[in-house]
N, C-alpha and C positions, 0 to 999 in steps of 0.2 A: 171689336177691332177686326179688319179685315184681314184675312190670310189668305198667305200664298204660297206656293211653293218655292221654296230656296233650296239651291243647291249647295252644299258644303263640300269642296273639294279638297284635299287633304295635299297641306305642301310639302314636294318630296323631299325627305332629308339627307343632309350630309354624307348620310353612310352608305348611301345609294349603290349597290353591286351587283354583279351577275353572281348568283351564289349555286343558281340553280337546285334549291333547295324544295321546290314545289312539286311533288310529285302528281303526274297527269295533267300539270301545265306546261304544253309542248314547248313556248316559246320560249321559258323560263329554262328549261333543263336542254336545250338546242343551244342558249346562250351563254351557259355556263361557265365559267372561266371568260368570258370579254370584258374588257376595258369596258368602264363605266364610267359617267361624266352627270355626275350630279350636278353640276352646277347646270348646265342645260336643261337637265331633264326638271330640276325645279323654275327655271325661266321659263321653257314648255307648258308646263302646268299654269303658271301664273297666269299666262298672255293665251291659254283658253278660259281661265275665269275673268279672264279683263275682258275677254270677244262677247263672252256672253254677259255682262254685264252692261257692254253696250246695245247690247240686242235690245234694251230696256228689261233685263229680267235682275232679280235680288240673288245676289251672290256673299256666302260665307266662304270661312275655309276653316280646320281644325288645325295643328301645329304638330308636328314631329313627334314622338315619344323619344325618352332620354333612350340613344346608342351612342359606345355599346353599352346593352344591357348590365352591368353592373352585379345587377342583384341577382340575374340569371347566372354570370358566370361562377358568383359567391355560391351560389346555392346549387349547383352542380362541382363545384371544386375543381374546375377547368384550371389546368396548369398546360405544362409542354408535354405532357405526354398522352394527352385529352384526343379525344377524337376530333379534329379540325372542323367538323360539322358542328360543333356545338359550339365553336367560335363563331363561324361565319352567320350562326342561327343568332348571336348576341347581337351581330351587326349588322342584321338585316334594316331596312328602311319600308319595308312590305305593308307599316301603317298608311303608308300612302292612299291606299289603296283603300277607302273608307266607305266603297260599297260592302265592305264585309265588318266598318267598323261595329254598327247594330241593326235592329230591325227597329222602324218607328213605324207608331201609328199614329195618325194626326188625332187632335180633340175629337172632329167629327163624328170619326169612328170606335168611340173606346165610352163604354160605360160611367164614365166620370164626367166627361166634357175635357177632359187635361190630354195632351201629346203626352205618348209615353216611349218612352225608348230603352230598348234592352241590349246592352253591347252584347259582341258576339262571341262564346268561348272559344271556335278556332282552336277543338284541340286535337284536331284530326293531323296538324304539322307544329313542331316545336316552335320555329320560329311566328310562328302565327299565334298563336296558344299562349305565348306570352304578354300577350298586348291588352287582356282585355280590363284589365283592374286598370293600366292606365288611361285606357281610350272613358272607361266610365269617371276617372277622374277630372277629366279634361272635359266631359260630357258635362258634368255637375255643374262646372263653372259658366259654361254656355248657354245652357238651361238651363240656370239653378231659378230662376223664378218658379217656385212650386205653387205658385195659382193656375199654371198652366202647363206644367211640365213634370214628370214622373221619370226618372233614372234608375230604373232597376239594376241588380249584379244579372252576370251572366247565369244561363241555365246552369245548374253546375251538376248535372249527373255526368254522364260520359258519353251523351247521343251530342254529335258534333252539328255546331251551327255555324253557320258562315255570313248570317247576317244576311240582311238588302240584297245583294248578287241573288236570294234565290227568293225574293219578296217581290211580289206586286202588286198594286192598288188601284182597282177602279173606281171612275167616279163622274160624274155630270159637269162638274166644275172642282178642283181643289180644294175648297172650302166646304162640299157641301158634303155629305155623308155617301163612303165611299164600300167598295166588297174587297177586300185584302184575299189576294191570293199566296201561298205558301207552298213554294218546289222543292220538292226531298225527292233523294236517292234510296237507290237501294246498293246493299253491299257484294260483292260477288264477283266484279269484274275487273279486269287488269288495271283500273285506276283506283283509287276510295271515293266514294262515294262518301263529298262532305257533310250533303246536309243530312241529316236524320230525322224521319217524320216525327218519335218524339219530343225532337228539342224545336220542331216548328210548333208542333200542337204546345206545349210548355211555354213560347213566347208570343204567340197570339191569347194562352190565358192570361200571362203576366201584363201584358199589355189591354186586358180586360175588354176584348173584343166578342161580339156580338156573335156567336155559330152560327146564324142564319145569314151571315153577312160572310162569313169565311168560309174558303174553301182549301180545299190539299190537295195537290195533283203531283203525281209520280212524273220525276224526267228520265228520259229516255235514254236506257242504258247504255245503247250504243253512241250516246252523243256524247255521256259521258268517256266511254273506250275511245272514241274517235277525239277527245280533248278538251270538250265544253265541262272543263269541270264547276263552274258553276251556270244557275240558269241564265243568270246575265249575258252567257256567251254564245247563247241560240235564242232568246226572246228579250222584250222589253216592251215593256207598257205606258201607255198613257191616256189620261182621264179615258176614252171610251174605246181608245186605239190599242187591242196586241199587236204588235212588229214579232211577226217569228217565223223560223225558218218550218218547213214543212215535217222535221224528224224531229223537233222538239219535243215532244212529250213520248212517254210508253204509250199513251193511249189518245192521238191526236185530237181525232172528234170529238171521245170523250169529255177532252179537257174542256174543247170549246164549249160542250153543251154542259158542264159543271158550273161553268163561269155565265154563261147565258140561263143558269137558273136560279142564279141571284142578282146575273145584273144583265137582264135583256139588252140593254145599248148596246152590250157589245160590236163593236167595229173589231173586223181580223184583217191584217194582211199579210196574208202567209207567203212567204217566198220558195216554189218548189225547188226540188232539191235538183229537175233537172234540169236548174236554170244556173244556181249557186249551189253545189256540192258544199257537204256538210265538211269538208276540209276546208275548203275554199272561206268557207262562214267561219271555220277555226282562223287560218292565218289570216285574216284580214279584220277582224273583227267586226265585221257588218252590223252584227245586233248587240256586240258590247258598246251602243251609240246611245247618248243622251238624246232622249225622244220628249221635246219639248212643248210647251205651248206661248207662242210670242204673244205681248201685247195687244198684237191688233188682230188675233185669233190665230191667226197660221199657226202650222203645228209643223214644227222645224225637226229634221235627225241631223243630228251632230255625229259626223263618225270620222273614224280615223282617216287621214291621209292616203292610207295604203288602200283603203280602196276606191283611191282613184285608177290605183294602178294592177288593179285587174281587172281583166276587162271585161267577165260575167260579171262581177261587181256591178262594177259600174256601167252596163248596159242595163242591168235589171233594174238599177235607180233612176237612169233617165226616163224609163218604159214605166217604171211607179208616178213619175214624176209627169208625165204624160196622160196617164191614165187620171187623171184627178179625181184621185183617192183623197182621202184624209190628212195625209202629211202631205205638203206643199212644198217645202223646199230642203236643200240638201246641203251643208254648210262640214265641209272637211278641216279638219285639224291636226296638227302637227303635234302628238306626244310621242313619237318614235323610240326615246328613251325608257316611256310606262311601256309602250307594246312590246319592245327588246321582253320584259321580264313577267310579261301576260298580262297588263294593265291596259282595256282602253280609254276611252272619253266616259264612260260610264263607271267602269271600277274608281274612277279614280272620283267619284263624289257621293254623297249619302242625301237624298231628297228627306225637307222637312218640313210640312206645311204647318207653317204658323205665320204669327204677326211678327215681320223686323223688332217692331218696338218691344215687344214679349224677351227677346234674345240682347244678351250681352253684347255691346257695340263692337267689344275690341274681339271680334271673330265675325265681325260684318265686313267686305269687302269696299273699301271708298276708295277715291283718287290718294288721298293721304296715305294711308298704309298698305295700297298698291306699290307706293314708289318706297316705300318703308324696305317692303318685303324684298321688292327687287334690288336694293341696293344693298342690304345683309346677304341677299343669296350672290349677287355679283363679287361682295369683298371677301366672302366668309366658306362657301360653302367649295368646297374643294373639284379642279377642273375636273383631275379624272381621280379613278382608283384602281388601278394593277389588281388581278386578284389576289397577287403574292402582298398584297401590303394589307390585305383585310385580318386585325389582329395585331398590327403598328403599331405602338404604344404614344408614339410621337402623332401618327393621323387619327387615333384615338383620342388625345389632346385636343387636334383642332377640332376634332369633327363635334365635341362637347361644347368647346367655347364658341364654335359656329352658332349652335344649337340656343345657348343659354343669350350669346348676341340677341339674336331674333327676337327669343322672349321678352329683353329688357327692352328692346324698340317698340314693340307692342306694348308695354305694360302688363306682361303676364308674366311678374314673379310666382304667382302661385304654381307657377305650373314648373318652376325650377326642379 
């Protein structure tokens, strides 16, 4: 069967808030306490998987996790006199964001011949840390074909992983046998450093990957301190292409020449820093951009809106865009809702190279349950949310029966 890559974007859910719960994600904790308008911000996401879906590329999505968390607030004994963090951690909607849902490795790559994917424990933040028993549940049912597909638990010592945001994979074509790169921090600096080299080395064993074929490269701390808390927020890759800015790694060259000695193709476009400032690459999300490959080869970046509207930004893209490099074209999107809370066009999907047919239909994206979705989230999912109502017992109500809507239109009771 022919594979390809699919992108799975995660639709954002009901409980959508500024919680500012993310510590050394700038946008996240600058927005803290604002009005939030899920209902948008899950239309936003929709109508970038419908754009791209027209592109002619295979588009999935994965579905909300049960908020509020229930079982969290039982199992911590959150009452009124609780620390109000441990509520708003119940009603986060931060699954969205399912560049952190796991790390996969396509069949290609992985000693078996089967994709394997390892959700990500994210125990480095409460509200994140709670997700990953159900993102693997929801996983199962997706990919439960196990002639082709392996769904491990998370690592579960206590070295924090965060998933895809700090994964990358080279390769000649998507299907063909690829070099998986893995970005870890180190800890020590005024932000946490999420990912920890040994829950990358732990999920490249579990995923039964090749060491001559992987590599590990340390990011750079101060890109961290300056707010790229994960790699996704200063690089991204595709088949032969890195996109990264020039302070992305501790050890720049090095990296290049780590990655160039297991996969000479290597293609860099490194953007200097004295062109786009490592700030400037934080608020705009330049490299948190889907870096695609279209049908008819062109190799497309999908990035946010917002940088159109700076204007090293967006000088430096015309000037890439000029120079005819690798990526050819430049295609902006409106998730203004994911960027309010650190999400851009890239956090918000999880890359899976397999066969359509291999994969559960009802998480494949069509005209049918495009207009499905859009019209549960138009009747269902609530305009805005006050940060004084996060905790409601009453928009806890809807935001449930929102949620359980959706699933029944889909036909995923299991996932109740």
């Amino acid at each position: 069967m022919t594979m390809v890559e699919i992108n799975f974007d995660g639709i954002v859910g009901p409980s959508h808030n500024y919680a500012g719960l993310s510590l050394g994600n700038l946008a996240a904790t600058k927005n803290a306490g604002e009005t939030s308008f899920p209902r948008a911000a899950a239309l936003q996401g929709l109508a970038k998987m419908q754009a791209n879906r027209a592109l002619g590329l295979a588009q999935g999505y994965l579905l909300p996790l049960p908020r509020p968390n229930g079982k969290l607030l039982d199992a911590l004994a959150v009452d009124d006199s609780a620390d109000p963090a441990l509520t708003r951690a119940a009603w986060s909607a931060s699954s969205m964001w399912t560049a952190n849902a796991a790390t996969v490795s396509p069949a290609p790559d992985t000693a078996d011949g089967k994709c394997h994917l390892t959700p990500a424990n994210l125990i480095t933040m409460l509200h994140r840390g709670q997700e990953w028993q159900d993102t693997a549940a929801q996983l199962r049912v997706a990919f439960g074909d196990q002639d082709h597909f392996t769904v491990h638990d998370a690592v579960p010592a206590s070295f924090g992983d965060e998933g895809a945001a700090n994964h990358m994979r080279f390769c000649s074509d998507h299907d063909a046998a690829g070099v998986e790169v893995f970005v870890y921090g180190r800890t020590g600096g005024d932000f946490p450093a999420r990912q920890h080299e040994q829950a990358s080395r732990a999920v490249a064993r579990l995923n039964r990957l090749d060491p001559a074929r992987t590599v590990f490269i340390e990011q750079n701390p101060d890109a961290i301190a300056a707010g790229a808390f994960h790699n996704d927020v200063v690089a991204v890759a595709n088949e032969r292409v890195l996109f990264t800015h020039a302070q992305a790694f501790a050890d720049q060259q090095g990296a290049y020449e780590a990655i160039r000695a297991k996969f000479p193709e290597l293609e860099v476009v490194e953007v200097p820093a004295d062109a786009v400032s490592m700030a400037e690459a934080i608020s705009t999300y330049l490299f948190n951009a889907q870096l695609l490959t279209l049908p008819d080869g062109v190799m497309a970046l999908v990035v946010p809106s917002e940088c159109q509207e700076s204007a090293a930004v967006w000088s430096w893209l015309e000037t890439m865009l000029a120079s005819n490099g690798p990526i050819r074209k430049v295609i902006p999107v409106d998730v203004r809702q994911s960027m309010a809370n650190g999400g851009g066009p890239a956090c918000l999907r999880l890359r899976v190279v397999a066969s359509p047919a291999t994969i559960d239909a009802r998480f494949m994206l069509s005209d049918a349950n495009a207009d499905i979705i859009g019209n549960i989230v138009s009747q269902h999912w609530p305009e805005a949310i006050e940060p004084g109502q996060v905790g409601d017992k009453d928009l806890a109500n809807r935001i449930i029966a929102a949620r359980h809507a959706l699933l029944t239109a889909l036909g995923l009771p299991e996932l109740s």
